[in-house]
C-alpha positions in Angstrom: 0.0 0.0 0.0 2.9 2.3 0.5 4.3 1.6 -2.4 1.6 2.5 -4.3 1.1 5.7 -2.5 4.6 6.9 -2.7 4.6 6.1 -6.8 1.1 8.6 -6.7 2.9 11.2 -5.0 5.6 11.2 -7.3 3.5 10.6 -10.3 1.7 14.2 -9.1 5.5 15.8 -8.6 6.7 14.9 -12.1 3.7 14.1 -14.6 3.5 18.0 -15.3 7.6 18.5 -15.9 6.4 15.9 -18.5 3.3 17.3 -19.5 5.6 20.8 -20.3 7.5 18.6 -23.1 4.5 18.5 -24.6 3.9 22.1 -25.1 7.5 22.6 -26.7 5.7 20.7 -30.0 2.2 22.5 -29.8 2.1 25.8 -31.5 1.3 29.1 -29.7 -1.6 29.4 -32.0 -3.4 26.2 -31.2 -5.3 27.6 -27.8 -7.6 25.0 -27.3 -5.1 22.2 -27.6 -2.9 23.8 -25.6 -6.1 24.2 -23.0 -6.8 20.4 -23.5 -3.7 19.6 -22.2 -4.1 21.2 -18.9 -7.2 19.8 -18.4 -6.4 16.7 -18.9 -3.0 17.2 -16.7 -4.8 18.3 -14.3 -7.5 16.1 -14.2 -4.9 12.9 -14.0 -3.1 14.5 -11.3 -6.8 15.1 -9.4 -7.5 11.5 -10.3 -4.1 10.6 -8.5 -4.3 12.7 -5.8 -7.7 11.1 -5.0 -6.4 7.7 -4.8 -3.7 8.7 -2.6 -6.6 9.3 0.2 -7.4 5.7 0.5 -3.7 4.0 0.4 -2.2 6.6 2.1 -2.8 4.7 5.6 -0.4 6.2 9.0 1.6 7.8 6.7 5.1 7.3 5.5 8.2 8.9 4.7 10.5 8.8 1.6 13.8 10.3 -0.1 14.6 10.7 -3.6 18.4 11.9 -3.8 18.4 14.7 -1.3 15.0 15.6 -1.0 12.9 14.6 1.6 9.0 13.8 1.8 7.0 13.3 4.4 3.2 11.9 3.1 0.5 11.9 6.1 -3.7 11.8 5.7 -3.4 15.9 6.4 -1.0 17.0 3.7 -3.1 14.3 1.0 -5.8 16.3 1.6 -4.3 20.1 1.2 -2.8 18.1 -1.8 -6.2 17.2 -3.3 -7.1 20.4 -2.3 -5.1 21.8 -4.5 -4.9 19.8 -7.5 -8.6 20.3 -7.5 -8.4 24.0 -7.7 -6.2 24.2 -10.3 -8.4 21.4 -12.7 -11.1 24.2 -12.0 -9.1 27.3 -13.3 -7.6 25.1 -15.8 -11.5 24.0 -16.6 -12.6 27.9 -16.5 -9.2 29.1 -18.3 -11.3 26.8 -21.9 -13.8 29.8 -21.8 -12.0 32.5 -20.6 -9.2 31.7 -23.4 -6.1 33.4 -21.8 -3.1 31.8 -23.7 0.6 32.6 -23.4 4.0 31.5 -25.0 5.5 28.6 -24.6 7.8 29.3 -21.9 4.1 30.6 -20.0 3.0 27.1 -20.3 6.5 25.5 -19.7 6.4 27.3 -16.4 2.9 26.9 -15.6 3.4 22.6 -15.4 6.6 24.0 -13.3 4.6 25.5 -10.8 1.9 22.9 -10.4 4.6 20.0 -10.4 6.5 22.7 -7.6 3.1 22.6 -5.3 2.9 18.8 -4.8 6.0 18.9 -3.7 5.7 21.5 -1.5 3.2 20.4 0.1 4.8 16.9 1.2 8.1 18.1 1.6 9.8 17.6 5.2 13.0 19.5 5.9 14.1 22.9 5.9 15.7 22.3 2.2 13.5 20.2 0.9 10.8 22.9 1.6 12.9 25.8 0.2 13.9 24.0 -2.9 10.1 23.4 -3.8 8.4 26.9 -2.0 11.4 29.2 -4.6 10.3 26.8 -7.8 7.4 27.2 -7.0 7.3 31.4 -6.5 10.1 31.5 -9.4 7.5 29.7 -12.1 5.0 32.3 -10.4 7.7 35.4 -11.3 8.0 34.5 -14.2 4.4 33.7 -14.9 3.6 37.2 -13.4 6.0 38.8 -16.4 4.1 36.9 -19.1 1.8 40.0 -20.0 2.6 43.6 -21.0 1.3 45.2 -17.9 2.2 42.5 -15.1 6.2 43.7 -15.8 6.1 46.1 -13.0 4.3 44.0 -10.3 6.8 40.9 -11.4 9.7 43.2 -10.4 8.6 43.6 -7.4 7.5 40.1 -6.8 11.4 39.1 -7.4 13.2 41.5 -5.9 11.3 41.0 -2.4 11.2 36.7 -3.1 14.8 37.2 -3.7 15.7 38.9 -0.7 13.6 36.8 1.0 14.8 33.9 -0.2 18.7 35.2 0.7 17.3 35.1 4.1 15.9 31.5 4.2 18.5 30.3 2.5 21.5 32.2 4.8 19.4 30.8 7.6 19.5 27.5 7.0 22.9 27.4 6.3 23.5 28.7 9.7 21.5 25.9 10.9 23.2 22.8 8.9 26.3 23.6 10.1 25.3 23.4 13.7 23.0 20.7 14.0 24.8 18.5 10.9 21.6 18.2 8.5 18.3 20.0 7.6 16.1 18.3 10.0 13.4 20.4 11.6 14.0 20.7 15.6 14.0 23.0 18.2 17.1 25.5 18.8 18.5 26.3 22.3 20.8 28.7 23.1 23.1 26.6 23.9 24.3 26.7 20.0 24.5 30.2 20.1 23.4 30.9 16.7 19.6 30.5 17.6 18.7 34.3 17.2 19.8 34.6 13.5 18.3 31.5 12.1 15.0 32.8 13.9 15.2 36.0 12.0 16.3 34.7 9.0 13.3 32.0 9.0 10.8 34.1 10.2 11.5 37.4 7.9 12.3 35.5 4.9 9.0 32.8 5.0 6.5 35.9 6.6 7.9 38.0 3.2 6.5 35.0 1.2 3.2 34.5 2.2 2.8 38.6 2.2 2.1 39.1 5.6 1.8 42.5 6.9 4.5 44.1 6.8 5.9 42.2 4.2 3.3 42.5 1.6 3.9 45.2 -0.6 4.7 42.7 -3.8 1.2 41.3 -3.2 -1.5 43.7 -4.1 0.2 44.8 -7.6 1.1 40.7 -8.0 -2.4 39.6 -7.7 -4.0 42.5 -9.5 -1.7 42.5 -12.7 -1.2 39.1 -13.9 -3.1 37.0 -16.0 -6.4 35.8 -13.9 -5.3 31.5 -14.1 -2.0 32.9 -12.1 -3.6 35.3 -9.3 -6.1 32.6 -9.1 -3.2 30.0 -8.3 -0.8 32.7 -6.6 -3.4 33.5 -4.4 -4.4 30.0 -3.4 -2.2 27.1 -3.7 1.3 29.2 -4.1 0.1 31.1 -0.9 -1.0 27.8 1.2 2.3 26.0 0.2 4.4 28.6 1.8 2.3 28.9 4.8 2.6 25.3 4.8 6.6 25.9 5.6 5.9 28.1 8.6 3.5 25.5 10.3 6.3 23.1 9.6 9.1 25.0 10.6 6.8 26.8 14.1 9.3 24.1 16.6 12.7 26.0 15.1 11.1 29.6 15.8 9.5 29.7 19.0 8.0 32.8 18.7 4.3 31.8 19.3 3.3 35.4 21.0 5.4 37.5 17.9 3.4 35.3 15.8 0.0 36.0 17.0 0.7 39.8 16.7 1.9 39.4 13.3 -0.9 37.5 12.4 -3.4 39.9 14.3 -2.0 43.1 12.8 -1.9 41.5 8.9 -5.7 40.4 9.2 -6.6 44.1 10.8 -5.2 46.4 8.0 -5.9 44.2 5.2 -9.0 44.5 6.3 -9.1 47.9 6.9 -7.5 48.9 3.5 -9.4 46.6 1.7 -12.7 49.0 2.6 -10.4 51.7 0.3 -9.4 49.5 -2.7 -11.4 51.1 -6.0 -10.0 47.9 -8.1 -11.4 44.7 -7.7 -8.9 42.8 -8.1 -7.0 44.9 -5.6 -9.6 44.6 -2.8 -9.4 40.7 -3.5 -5.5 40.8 -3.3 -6.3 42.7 0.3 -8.9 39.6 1.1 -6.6 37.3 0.9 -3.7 39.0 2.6 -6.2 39.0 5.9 -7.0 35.5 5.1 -3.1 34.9 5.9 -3.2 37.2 8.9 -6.1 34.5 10.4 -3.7 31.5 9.5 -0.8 32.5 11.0 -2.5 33.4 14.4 -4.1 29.8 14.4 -0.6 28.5 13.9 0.9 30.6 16.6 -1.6 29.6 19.0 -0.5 25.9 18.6 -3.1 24.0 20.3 -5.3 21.5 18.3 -8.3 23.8 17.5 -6.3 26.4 16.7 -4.3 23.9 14.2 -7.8 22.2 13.1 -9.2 26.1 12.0 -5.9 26.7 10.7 -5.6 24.1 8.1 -9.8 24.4 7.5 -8.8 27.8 6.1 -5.7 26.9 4.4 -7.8 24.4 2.3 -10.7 26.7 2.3 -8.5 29.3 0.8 -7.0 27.2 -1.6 -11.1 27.7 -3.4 -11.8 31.0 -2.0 -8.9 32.9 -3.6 -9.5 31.0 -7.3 -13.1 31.4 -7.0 -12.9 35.8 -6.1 -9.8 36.0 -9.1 -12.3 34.5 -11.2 -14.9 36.3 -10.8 -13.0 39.2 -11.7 -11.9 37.5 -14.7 -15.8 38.1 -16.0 -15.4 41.6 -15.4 -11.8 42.4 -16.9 -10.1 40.5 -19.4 -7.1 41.3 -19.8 -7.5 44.3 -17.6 -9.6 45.4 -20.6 -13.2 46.4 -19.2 -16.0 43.4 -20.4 -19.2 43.8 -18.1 -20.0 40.6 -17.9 -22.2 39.4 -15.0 -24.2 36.2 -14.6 -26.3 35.2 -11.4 -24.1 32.3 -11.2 -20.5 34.6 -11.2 -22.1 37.1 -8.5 -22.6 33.7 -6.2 -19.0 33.0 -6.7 -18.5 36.6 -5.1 -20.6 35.7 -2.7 -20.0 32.6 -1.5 -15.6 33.7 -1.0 -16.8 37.2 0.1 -18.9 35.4 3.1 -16.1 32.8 3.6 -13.5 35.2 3.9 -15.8 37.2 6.1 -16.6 34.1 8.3 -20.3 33.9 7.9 -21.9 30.9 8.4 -22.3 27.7 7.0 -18.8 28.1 4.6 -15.5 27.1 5.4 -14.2 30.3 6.5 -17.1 30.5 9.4 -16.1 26.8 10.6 -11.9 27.4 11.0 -12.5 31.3 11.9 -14.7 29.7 14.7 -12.2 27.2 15.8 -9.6 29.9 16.1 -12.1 32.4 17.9 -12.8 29.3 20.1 -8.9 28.2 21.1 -8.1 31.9 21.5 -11.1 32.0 24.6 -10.0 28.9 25.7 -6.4 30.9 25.7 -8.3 33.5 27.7 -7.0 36.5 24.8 -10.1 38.4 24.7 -8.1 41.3 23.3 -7.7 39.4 20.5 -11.0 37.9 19.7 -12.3 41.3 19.5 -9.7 42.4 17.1 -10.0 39.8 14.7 -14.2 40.1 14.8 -13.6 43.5 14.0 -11.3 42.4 10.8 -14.4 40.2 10.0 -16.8 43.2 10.1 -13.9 45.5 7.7 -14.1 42.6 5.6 -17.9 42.0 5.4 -18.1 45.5 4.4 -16.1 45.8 1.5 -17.8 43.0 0.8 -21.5 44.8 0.3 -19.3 47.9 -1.4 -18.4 45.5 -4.2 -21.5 43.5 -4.4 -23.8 47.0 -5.0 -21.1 47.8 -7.7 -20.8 44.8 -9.9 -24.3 43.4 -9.1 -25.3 47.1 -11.4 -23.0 46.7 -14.3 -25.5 44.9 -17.3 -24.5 42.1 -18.8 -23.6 42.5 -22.4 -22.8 38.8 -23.6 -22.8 35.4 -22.3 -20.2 33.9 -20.1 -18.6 30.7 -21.7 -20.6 28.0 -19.6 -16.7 26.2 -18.4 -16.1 29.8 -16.5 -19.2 29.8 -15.0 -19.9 26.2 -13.8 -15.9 26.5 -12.5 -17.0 29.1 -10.6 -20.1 27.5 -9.3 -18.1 23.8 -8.4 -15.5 26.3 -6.4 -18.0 27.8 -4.8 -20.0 24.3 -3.7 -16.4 22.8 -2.8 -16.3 26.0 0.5 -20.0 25.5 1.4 -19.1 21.9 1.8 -16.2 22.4 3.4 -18.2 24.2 6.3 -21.1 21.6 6.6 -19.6 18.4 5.9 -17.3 18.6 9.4 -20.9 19.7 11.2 -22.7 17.2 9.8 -20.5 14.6 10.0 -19.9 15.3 14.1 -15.9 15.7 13.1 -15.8 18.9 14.8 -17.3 18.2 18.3 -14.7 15.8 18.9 -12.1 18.0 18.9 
């Protein structure tokens, strides 16, 4: 059984380095084969990632070379999670049409082969390795149109030094401990205080956490929509993925929670003064991060529980809002298209993001509400309810602006039933552990 689970994980790493041969013998011009082909990538990888639930047992651990993999029932399902989101923007990407050169679609298989890995990697270099290929592909994904070649400056100059950081850091770390197992630092080694810095700046300037994030607004809002849709979601939960992994080397749980308090508060609040969509969706999803890290600081098991429930909720809220803006602007080309089922989509990641009920946001926003009263930090709880409200509001200031716009042609019906399947997938996620009695065990 373990055998056959460890040849699904790899078969989800490398079938898309494969898949990009493919594109180096399709033609620029031939869009729809070209969109074909990710479907169908994607679709394989969804059908292996799927399997992988039922084999994948206890869980087990595996090296190829150097690298190191860890495979449990929690990181299959943040896997799934995230091959299942991409199908969807791949699925939505036959209407809306966007195409780029090759290298686009040579890096694109990059970056989706980069986020399996991720997400099952173990140590600290395993986890770097995969978490840079992964934003690299994203860089240069984020340069692949005319107006993005600001916002992808900025995007690699700040990954860069960011990266220098991580990588300086776990240097530091090798040398003293003699590998790149994850464990806890004393200061008896005397070098604990720069690897914290290193690890904490460098992986808090990835997932755009506050004050870190000023690559992420332009990033988000000037690419292509099939990249902010996957920056925002699966590239985001991957390097958040690292800093739950790599929480016993820091040991900053308190800096943490402030960080985490402070990024979901002025997202929030400067999300009520975004005039772009896309912008104010870029600001969701930095608050979105703000709520994660806090759960992970916290440490206890609700805290962890409503931390990953919004790291896979995310992984279909952030797709399902850069979407929707893809009916809107095309290109960033004005096309007002709106359908009932597109405005759902808006809704249905505008509610989760805000924590209303019966979504996936309300159900791990809940949990960490909940750990933080067990934790008695009232102070806190408030704070975060008031990001909630910020966020619910600039909610209803962009539902009474699209929901006027007329709609002047038909969506294709692969953009909008995407949109719809994402936005089922977060309502599930928020009844299925109620109904199911999952989360009064915990």
């Amino acid at each position: 059984m373990a055998a056959l689970a460890l040849a699904l994980v790899m078969f989800s790493i490398v079938f898309p380095l494969v898949s990009a041969l493919v594109f180096i013998v399709v033609r620029k011009e031939h869009k729809r084969v070209k969109n074909l082909i990710y479907f169908g990538q994607t679709f394989i990888s969804l059908v292996a990632m799927a399997a992988l639930l039922f084999f994948v047992g206890g869980g087990f651990s595996f090296t190829v070379v150097f690298l190191n993999f860890n495979v449990t029932l929690q990181f299959a399902l943040v896997a799934l999670a995230i091959v299942t989101a991409n199908f969807l923007v791949m699925f939505y990407n036959i209407g809306h049409g966007y195409s780029g050169s090759i290298q686009y679609d040579i890096f694109m298989c990059v970056l989706l082969s980069s986020l399996i890995g991720g997400v099952f990697a173990t140590d600290l270099i395993t986890n770097y390795i995969f978490l840079d290929l992964t934003l690299f592909s994203a860089g240069y994904l984020i340069f692949s149109i005319k107006d993005g070649v600001r916002a992808a400056y900025k995007f690699t100059f700040m990954n860069f030094l960011a990266s220098m950081l991580i990588l300086f850091s776990i240097i530091i770390f090798s040398s003293y401990t003699g590998g790149f197992s994850i464990q806890p630092l004393t200061s008896a080694y005397g070098f604990e205080k720069l690897v914290f810095f290193g690890l904490l700046i460098g992986v808090l300037t990835k997932v755009g956490a506050v004050p870190f994030h000023l690559w992420v607004s332009s990033a988000y809002s000037e690419s292509a929509v099939p990249v902010a849709a996957i920056l925002a979601g699966a590239a985001n939960c991957v390097g958040l993925l690292m800093l739950y992994k790599i929480m016993p080397i820091l040991q900053v749980g308190y800096f943490l929670q402030i960080i985490g308090i402070v990024t979901a508060l002025y997202a929030s609040i400067i999300a009520i003064n975004q005039h772009v969509l896309r912008k104010r969706f870029a600001y969701f999803s930095i608050a979105e991060t703000g709520f994660i890290i806090y759960a992970f600081s916290l440490g206890n098991p609700e805290a962890i529980a409503g931390g990953f429930i919004l790291l896979i909720t995310q992984i279909f809220v952030k797709p399902v809002l850069f979407l929707f803006s893809g009916l809107l602007t095309e290109e960033h080309g004005l096309i007002k298209k709106v359908h009932n089922f597109g405005l759902f989509g808006l809704v249905t990641g505008s509610f989760s993001i805000a924590g209303i009920p019966i979504t996936g946001g309300f159900l791990g926003k809940y949990l960490i509400l909940y750990s933080a009263y067990l934790a008695r930090d009232y102070l806190s709880i408030a704070l975060l309810l008031l990001a909630s409200f910020f966020l619910l509001y600039s909610f209803l200031l962009s539902y009474s602006k699209v929901s006027a716009l007329k709609q002047e042609s038909e969506p294709h019906f692969t953009t909008l039933m995407s949109i719809m399947i994402l936005s089922m997938i977060i309502i599930l996620i928020g009844l299925v552990p109620i109904i199911t009695g999952w989360i009064w065990t915990l």
